[in-house]
VEXDO-679860 format. One line per 4 residues: number of its first residue (from 1); their letters; for each residue x, y, z of N, C-alpha, C. Coordinates in steps of 0.001 Angstrom, whole numbers. Each point is the difference from the previous one (the first is absolute). Layout:
<rs>
NUM	A	X:Y:Z:X:Y:Z:X:Y:Z ~ ...
</rs>
This chain:
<rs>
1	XXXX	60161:81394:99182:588:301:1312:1129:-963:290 ~ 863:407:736:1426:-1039:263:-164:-1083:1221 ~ 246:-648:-74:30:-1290:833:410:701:1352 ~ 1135:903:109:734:248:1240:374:1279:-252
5	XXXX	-691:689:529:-264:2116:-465:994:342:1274 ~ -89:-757:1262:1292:466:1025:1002:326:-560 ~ 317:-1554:-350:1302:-783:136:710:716:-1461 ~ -494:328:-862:590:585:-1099:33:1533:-568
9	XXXX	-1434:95:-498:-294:979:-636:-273:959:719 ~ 83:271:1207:-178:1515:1719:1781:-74:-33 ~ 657:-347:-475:1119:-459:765:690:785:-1301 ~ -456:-51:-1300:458:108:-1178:-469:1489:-362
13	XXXX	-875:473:133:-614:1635:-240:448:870:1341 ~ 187:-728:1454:1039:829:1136:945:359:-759 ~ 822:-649:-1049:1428:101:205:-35:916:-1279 ~ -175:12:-1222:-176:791:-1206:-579:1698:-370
17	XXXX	-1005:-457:1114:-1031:1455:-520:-354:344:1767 ~ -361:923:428:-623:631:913:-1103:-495:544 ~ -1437:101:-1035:-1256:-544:-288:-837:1495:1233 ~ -1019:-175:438:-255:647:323:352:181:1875
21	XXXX	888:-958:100:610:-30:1509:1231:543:93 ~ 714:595:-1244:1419:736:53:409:-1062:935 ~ 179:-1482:-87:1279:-857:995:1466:550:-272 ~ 500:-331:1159:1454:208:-282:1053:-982:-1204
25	XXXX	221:708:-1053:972:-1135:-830:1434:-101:174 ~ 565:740:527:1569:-206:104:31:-1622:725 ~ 1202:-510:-717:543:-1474:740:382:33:1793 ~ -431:-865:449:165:231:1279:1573:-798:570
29	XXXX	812:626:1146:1071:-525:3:150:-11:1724 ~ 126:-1028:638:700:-250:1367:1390:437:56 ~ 463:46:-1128:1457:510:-223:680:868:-97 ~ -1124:1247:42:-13:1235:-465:1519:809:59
33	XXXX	563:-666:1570:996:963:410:1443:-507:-1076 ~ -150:-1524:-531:944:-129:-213:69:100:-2440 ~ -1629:152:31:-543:705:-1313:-435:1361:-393 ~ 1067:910:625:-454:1119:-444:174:599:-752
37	XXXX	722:-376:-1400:440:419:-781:-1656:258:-999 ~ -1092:-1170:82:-833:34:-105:-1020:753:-52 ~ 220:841:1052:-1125:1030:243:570:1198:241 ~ 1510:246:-103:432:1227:150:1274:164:-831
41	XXXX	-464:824:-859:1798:77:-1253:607:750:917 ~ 377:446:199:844:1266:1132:1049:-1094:628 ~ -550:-1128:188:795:-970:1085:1271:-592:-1258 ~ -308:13:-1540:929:-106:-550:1749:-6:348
45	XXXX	1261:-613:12:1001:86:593:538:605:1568 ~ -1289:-354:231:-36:568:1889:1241:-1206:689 ~ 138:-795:-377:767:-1335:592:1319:91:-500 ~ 793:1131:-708:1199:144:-379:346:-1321:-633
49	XXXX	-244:-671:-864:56:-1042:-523:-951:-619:-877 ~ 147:-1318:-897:-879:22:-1014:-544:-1645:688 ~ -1443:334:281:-698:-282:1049:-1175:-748:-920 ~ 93:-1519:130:-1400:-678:-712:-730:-821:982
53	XXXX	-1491:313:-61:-897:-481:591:-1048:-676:-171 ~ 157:-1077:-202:-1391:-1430:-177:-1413:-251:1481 ~ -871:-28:-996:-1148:351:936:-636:-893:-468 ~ -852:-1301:736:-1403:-891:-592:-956:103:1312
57	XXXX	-953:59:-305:-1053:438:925:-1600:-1241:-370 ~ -295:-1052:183:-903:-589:-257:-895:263:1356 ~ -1269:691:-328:-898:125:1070:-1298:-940:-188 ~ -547:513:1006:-1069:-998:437:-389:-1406:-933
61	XXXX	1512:-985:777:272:-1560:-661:-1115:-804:130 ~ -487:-691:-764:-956:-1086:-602:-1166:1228:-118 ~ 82:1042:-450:-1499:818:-572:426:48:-1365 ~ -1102:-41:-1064:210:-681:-760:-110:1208:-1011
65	XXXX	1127:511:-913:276:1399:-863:125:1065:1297 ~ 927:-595:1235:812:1121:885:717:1090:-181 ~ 355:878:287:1291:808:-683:1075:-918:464 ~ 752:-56:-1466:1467:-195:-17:1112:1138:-124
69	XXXX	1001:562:-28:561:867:342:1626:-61:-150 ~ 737:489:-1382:1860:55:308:241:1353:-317 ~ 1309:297:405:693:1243:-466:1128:-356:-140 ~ 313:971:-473:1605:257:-394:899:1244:297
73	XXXX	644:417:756:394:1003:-512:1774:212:557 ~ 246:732:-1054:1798:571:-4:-396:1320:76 ~ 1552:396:865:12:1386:125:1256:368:144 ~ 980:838:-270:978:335:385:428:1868:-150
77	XXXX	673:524:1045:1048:1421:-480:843:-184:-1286 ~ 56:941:-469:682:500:-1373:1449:437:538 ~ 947:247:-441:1683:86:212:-94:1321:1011 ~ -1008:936:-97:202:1240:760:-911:-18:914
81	XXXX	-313:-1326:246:-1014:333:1749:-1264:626:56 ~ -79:1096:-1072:-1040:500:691:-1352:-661:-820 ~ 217:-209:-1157:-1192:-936:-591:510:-1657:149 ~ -1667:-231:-72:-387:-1214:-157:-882:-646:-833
85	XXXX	-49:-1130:-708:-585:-978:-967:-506:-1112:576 ~ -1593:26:-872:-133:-1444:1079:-1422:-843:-1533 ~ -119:-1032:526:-841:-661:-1025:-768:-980:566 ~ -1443:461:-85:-1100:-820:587:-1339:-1028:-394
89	XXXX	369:-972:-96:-352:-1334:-767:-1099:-419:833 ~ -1448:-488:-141:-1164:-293:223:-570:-693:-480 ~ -530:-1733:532:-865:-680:-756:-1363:88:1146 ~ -1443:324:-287:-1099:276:737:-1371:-1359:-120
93	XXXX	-125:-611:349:-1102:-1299:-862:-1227:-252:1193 ~ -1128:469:-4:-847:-577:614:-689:-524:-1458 ~ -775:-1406:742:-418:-611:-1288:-10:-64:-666 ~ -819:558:-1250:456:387:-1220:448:906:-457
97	XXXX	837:732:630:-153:1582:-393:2043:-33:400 ~ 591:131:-697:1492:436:-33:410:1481:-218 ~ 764:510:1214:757:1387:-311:1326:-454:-131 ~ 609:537:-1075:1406:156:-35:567:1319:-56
101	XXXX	918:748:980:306:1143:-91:1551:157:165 ~ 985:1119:-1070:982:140:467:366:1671:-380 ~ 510:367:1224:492:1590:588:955:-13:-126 ~ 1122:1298:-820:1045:581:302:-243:815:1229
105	XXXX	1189:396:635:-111:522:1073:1649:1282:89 ~ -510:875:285:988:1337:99:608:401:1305 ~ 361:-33:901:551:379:990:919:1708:361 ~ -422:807:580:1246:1096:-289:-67:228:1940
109	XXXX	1608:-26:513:67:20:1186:673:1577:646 ~ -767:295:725:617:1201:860:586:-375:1243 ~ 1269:241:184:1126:-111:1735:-1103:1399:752 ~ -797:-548:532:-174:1167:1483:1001:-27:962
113	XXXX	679:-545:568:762:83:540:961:-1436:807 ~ 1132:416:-280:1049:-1809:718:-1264:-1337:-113 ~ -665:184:872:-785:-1198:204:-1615:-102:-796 ~ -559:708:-453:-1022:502:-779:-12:373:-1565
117	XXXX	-946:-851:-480:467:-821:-1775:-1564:1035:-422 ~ -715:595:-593:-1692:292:-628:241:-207:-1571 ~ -632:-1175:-360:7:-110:-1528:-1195:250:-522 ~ -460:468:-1189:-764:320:-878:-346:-552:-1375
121	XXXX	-1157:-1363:17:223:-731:-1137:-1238:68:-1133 ~ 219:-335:-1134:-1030:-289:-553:-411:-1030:-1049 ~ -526:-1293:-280:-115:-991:-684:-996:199:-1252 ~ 61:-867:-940:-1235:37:-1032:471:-1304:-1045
125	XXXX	-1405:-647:-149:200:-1474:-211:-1473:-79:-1157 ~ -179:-1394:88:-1624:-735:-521:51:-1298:531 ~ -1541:332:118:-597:-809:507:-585:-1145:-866 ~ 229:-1032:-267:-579:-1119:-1158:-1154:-741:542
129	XXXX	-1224:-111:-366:-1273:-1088:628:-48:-703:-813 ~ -732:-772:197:-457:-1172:-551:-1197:-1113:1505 ~ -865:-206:-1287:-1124:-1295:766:-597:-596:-1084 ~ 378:-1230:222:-537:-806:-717:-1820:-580:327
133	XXXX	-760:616:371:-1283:427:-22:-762:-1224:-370 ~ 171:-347:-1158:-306:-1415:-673:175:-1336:333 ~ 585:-60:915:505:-1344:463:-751:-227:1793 ~ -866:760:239:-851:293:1664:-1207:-1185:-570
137	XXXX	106:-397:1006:-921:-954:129:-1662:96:-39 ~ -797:476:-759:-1545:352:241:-616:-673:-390 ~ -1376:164:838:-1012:-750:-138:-800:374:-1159 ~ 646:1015:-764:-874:361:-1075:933:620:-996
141	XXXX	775:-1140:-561:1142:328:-954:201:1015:-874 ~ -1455:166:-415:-123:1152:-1567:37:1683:706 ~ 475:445:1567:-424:823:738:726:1047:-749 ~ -641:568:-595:1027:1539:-1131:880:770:1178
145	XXXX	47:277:1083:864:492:761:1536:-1018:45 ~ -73:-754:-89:1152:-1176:323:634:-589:-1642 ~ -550:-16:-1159:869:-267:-1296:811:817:-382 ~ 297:1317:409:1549:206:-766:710:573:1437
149	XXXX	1508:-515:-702:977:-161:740:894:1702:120 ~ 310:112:1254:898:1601:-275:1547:-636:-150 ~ 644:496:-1033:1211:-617:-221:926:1281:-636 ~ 864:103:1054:1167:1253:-102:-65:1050:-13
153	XXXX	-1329:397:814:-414:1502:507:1418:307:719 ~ 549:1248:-835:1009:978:442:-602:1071:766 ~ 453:249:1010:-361:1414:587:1288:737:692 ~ 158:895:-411:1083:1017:380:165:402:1735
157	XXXX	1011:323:747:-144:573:1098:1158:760:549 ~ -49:984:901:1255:541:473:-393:31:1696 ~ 1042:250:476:185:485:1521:1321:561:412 ~ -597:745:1519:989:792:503:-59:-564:1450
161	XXXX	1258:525:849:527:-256:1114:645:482:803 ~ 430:448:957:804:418:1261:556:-1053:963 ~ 1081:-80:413:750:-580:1169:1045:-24:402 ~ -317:121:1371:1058:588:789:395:-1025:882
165	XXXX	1427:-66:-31:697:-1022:730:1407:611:1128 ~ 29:-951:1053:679:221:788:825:-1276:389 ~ 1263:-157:751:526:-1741:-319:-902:-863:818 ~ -1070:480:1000:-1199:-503:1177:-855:334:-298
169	XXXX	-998:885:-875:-799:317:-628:-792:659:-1178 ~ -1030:-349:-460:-419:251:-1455:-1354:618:192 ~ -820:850:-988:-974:-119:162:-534:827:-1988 ~ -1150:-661:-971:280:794:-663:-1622:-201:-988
173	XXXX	-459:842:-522:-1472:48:-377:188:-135:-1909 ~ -958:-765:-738:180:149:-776:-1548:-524:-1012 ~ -137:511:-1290:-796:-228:-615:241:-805:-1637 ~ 146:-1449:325:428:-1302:-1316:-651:683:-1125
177	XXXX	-1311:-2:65:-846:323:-1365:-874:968:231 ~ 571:985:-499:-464:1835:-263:-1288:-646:-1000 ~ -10:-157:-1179:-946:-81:-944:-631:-796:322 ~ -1542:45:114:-1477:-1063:169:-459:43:-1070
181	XXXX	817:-1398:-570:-325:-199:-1505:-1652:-928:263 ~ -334:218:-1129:-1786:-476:-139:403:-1075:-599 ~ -513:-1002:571:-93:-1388:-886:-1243:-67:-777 ~ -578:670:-69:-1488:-46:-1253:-468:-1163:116
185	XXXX	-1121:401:1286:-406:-1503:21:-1624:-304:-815 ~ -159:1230:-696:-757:-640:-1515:740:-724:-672 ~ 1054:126:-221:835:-1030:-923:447:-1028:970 ~ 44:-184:1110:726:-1717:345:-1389:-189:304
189	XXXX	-1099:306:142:-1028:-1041:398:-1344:81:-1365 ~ 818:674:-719:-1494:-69:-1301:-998:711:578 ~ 5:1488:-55:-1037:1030:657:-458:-238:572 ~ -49:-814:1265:-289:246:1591:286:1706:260
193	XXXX	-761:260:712:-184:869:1074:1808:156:1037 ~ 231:-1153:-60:1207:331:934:1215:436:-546 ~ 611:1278:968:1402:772:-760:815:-397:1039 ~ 1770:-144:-41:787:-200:781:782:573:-9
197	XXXX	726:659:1027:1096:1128:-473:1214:-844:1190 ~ 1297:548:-279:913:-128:458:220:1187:935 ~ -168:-462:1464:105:1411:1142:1042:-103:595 ~ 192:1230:-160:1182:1043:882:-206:-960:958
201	XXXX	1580:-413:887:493:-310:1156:1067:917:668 ~ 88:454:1115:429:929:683:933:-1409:1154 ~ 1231:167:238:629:-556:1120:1018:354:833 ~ -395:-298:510:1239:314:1332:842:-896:529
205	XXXX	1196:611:259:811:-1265:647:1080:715:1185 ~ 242:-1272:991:599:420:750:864:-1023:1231 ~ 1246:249:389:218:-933:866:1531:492:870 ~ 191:-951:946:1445:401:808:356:-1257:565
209	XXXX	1402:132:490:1239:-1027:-57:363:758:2066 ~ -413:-1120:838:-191:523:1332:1663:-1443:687 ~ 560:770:573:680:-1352:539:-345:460:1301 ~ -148:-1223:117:-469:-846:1396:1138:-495:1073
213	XXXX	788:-600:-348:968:-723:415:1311:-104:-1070 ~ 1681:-466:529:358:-326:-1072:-340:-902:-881 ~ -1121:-778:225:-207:-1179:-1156:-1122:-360:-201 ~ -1256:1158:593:-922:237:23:-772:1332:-1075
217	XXXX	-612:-37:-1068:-509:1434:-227:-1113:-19:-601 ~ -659:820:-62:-1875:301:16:-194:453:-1184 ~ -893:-99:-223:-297:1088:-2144:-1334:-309:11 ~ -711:1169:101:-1167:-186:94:-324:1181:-1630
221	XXXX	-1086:-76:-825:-83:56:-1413:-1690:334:4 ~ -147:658:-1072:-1164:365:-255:-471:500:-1927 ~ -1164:-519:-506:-263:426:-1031:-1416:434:138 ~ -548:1409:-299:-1141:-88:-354:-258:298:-1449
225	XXXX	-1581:97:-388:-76:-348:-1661:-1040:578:495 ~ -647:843:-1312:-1096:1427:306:-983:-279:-1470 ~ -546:171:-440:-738:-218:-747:-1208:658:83 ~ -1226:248:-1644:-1231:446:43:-889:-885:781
229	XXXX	-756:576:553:-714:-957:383:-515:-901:753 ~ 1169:-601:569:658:-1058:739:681:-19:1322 ~ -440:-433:1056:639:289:1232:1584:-87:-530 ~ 436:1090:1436:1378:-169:-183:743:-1378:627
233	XXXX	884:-628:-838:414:-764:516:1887:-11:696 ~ -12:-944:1152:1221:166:511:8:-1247:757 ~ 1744:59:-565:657:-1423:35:807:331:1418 ~ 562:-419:953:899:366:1130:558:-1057:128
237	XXXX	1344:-359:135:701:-1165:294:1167:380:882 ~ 803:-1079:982:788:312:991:663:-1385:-362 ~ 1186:486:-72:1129:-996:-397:1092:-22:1079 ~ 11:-1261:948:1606:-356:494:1128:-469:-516
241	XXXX	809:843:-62:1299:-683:-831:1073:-502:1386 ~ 410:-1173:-518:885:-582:854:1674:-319:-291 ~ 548:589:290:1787:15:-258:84:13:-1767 ~ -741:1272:-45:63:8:-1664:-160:-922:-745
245	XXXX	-304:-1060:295:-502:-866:-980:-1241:-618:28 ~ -417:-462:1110:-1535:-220:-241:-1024:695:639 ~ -1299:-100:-652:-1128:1459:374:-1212:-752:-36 ~ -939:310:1457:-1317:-510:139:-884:1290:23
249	XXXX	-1365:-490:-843:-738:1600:329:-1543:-191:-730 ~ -592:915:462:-1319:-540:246:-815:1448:-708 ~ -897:-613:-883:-1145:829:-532:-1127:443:-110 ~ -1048:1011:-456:-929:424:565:-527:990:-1238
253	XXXX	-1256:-180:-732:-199:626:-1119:-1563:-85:12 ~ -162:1426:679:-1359:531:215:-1176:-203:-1155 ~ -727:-770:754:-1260:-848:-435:384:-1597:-1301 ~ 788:-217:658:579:-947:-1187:960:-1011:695
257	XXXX	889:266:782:687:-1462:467:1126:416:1088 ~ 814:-1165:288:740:39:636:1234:-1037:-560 ~ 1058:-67:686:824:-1012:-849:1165:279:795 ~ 977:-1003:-137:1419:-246:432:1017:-270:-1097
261	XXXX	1032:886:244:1264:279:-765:1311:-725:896 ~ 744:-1180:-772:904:161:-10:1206:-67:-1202 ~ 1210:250:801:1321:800:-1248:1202:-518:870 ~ 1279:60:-1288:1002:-568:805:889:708:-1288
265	XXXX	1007:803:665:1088:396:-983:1143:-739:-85 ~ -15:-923:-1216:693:-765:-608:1589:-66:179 ~ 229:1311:-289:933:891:67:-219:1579:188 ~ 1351:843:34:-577:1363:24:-437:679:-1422
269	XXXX	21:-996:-448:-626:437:-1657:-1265:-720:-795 ~ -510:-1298:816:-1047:-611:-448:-1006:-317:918 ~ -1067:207:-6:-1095:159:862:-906:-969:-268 ~ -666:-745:514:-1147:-828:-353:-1379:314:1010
273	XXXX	-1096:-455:-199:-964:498:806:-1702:-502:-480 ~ -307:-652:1077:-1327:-740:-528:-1091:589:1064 ~ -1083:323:-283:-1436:194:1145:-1178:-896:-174 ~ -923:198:781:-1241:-916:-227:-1052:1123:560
277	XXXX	-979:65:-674:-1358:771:470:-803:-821:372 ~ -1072:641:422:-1183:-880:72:-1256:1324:205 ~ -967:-251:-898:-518:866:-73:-1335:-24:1078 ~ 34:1451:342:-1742:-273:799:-802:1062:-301
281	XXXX	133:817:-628:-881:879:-796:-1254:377:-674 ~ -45:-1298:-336:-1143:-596:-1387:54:-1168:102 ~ -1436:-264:-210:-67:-1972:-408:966:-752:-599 ~ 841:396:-197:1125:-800:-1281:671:-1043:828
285	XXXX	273:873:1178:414:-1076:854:-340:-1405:294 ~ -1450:-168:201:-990:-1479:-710:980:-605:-688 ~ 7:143:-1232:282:-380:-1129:1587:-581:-417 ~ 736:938:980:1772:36:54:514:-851:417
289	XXXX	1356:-73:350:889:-437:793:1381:1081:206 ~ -411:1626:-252:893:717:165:968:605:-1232 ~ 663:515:234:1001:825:-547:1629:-288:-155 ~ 733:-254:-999:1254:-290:291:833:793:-1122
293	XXXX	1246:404:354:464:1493:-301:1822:-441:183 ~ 409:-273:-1340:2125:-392:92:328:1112:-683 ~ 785:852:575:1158:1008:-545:1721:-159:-105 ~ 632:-447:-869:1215:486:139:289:1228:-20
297	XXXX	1335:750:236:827:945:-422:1279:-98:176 ~ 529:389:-1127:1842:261:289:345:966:-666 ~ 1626:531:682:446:1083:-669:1155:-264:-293 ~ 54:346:-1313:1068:14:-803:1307:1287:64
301	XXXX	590:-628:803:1204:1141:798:1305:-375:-580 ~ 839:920:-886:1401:-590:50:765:116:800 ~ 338:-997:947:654:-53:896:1811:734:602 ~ 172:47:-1662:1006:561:-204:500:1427:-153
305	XXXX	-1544:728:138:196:1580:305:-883:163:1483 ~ -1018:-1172:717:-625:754:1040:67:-1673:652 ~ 397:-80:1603:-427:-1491:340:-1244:168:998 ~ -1420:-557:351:-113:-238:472:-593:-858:961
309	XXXX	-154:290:1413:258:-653:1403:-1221:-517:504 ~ -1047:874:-290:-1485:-142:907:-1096:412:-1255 ~ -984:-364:0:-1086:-132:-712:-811:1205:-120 ~ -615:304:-850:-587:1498:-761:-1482:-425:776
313	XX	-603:1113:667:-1348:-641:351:-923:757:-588 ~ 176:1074:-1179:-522:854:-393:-53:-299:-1675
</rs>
């Protein structure tokens, strides 16, 4: 048996396999609005520009094999506007257990009309695991579940997407990983009884750009995430932006936490943006000191065919 079955190994079979609680595995993001390339290919070259986005997410600090959490992703339009390319980079690590994932991403855009963009996307990537299994601390070293290591489990995946954009509002549903690949969990645990599959996630997204004042404006944002099994969950956040450059705003993520966002646009082309959670959901909180969440973004605009003035909030 392991010294610390919380703190590691509950923390390490949540994130990999299902088990018989179907938990939710997708990476969790406070950032959602400004990572959506992530969970929705469709959003591919939505930003008329070639658009890179850095994401680190370290949650619940001093728990010990926490989720850690980066992304990556580029995206840009192709010479004729109506497609888009985008590329989505993923490192996943609770304790022992590492996901590395990276997505192409397809974009194809329809003009509904002057002010109204509906794109249609679809991604397909792999997923890389790995846990080093062998190196957990037990009270009973020789434990045949824990001596071999999973090292460079490939698993295949695709997804599809919708979204629709407006220059004040977005809203757009999409599904990352179509295929619920089986991790065979006779083979990662040495014929145990326990199987783990990779489940369908269903999401939604949504948000708007409200002015308030001239130097005042509102953006209030929403993600939900649908799953077998599993209550539905939903994120709601309300963002003040202040004379276009700096933004206070506050979060709320049903049965799980709350947290504060702030952001400051650098320029009208570079964005920065940090939050803090704090969870009250589950006991973890005990154990924590919270949630902390840095995003850049910038866009790569040649200035010399388009200039501009005020900041992309979409």
């Amino acid at each position: 048996m392991m010294k610390n079955p919380l703190k590691i190994i509950v923390l390490s079979c949540f994130h990999f396999c299902s088990m018989a609680l179907f938990a939710q595995q997708a990476p969790m993001y406070t950032h959602y609005m400004y990572n959506t390339l992530s969970i929705n290919p469709a959003y591919a070259g939505s930003r008329d520009a070639l658009t890179i986005t850095a994401l680190h997410r370290s949650q619940w600090i001093n728990f010990k094999g926490a989720p850690m959490t980066q992304t990556l992703t580029l995206h840009s339009p192709l010479s004729t506007k109506n497609i888009g390319l985008g590329l989505s980079l993923s490192n996943d690590k609770i304790g022992v257990v590492n996901n590395t994932a990276a997505f192409f991403s397809f974009a194809y855009k329809i003009q509904l009309s002057p002010k109204a963009k509906l794109s249609l996307g679809a991604s397909g990537g792999v997923n890389l695991l790995q846990a080093n299994l062998s190196s957990l601390s037990l009270d009973h070293q020789n434990d045949p579940a824990f001596q071999s290591n999973i090292k460079n489990r490939s698993l295949g995946n695709f997804g599809f997407g919708m979204y629709y954009s407006r220059a004040r509002f977005y809203t757009g549903i999409s599904v990352p990983n179509l295929v619920q690949n089986n991790y065979d969990g006779s083979s990662l645990f040495n014929g145990t009884a326990t199987s783990g599959i990779e489940r369908r996630h269903y999401f939604f997204i949504a948000g708007a750009l409200i002015k308030l004042s001239d130097f005042l404006s509102f953006k209030p944002t929403t993600l939900v995430k649908m799953t077998e099994a599993t209550p539905l969950q939903l994120d709601l956040t309300t963002t003040f932006i202040f004379h276009d450059h700096f933004s206070l705003g506050g979060m709320y993520r049903t049965g799980d936490a709350v947290g504060l966002l702030l952001g400051m646009n650098v320029s009208p082309l570079f964005y920065v943006g940090y939050s803090y959670d704090w969870s009250f959901g589950n006991r973890t909180y005990i154990y924590n000191s919270g949630s902390h969440e840095l995003v850049l973004r910038y866009d790569f605009i040649h200035t010399s065919k388009r200039q501009i003035h005020s900041p992309r909030y979409f």
